[in-house]
N, C-alpha and C positions, 0 to 999 in steps of 0.2 A: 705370270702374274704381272701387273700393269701396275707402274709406283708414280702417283698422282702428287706431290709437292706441292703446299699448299702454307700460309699461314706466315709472315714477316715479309712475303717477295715484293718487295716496293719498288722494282726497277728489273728492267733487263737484263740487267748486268747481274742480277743475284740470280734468275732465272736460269741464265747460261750456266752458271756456276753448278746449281743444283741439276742440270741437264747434263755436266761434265761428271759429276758423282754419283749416274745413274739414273735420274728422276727419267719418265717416259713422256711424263707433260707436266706443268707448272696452272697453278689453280691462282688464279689474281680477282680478288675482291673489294680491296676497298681502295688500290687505286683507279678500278674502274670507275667505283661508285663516285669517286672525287671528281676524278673527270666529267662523269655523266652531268655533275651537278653545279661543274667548276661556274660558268656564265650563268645560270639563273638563281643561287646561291644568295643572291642579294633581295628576291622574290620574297624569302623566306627570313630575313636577318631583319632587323636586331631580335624579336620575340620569341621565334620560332629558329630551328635547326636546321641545318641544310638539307636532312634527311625528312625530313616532314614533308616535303615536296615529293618524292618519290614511295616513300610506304604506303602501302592502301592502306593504312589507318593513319595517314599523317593527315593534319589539319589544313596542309597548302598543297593539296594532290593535283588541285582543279587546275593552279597555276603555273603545273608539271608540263612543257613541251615535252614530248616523246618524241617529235624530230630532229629540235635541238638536242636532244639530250643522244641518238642514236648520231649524230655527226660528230658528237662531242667522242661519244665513243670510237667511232671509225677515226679521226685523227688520232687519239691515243692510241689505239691497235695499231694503225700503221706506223707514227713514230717508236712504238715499241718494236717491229719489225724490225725497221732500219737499225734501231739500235744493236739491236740484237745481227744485222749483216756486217756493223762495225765492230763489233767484238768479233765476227766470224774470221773478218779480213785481216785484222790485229794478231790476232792466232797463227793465222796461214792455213785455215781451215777454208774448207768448201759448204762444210752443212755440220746443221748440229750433230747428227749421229757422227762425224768423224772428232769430237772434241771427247775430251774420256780426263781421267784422275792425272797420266801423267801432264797434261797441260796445265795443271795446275800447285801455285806452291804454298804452303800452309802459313801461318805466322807463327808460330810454336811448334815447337817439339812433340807438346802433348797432341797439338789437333795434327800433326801430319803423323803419329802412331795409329789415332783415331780412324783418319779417313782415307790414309792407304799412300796420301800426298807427299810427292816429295818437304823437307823440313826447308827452311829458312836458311839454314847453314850448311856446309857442306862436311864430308867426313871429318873427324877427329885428327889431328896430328899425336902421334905419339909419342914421339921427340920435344923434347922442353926447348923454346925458344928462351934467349938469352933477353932481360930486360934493356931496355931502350930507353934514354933519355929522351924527353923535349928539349929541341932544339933551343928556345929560349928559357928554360928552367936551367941549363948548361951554362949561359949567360949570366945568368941570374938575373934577369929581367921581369923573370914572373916569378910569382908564390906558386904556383903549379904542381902537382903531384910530380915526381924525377921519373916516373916509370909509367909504360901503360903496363896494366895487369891481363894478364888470359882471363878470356869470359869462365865464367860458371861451370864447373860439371852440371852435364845433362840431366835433370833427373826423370827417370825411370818408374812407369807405370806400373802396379803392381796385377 
């Protein structure tokens, strides 16, 4: 089965991401269309949308380049490449199929349960550390809480 990723992917960098959590290929639509339309876009404005120029039912189709608008794509394609060889290189990867879940680490607890990814924080200690003053709350130079507190118990999906 073939898993096709499609729908938010506004950049490279989410593409990679979704290619690390399995996706086979990444579906891009409306930053294409952006680009396709980024320089004739003014064709069309102030009355009409930028997308009028390219629907076959829009009302500025006539004033639609198709060559411009195919170079407009080819440099977005390619700078989406390169992007995508600087995420590679950042990694220390060679090609997308070597990037996979552990390259990646989640913001939450809940989404690295979700999506298999390492969490944000590392194991638990289980030993109670002793509280700690601020060096200037010891002073009494600042109003400052005297302690830092341990974060949160984790909470747990059910």
């Amino acid at each position: 089965m073939t898993l096709i990723a499609a729908g938010g992917l506004h950049s490279p960098g989410i593409c990679l991401k979704a290619m690390a959590l399995g996706a086979d290929a990444c579906y891009i639509g409306t930053p294409l269309m952006l680009a396709i339309v980024s320089d004739q876009a003014m064709q069309a404005l102030p009355w009409e949308p930028p997308y009028s120029l390219f629907l076959e039912t829009g009302s500025r189709t006539k004033r639609f380049s198709v060559e411009a608008a195919a170079e407009r794509a080819g440099d977005y394609l390619s700078s989406s490449v390169e992007e995508l060889k600087f995420g590679l290189r950042a990694l220390g990867k060679s090609s997308i199929a070597a990037v996979g879940r552990e390259d990646m680490i989640a913001l939450t607890q809940e989404v690295s349960q979700l999506t298999g990814c390492r969490g944000p924080y590392g194991p638990r200690r289980q030993e109670q550390q002793p509280e700690r003053e601020l060096p200037a709350a010891r002073d009494g130079l600042l109003d400052a809480p005297p302690v830092f507190r341990e974060q949160p118990q984790e909470r747990r999906l059910h």
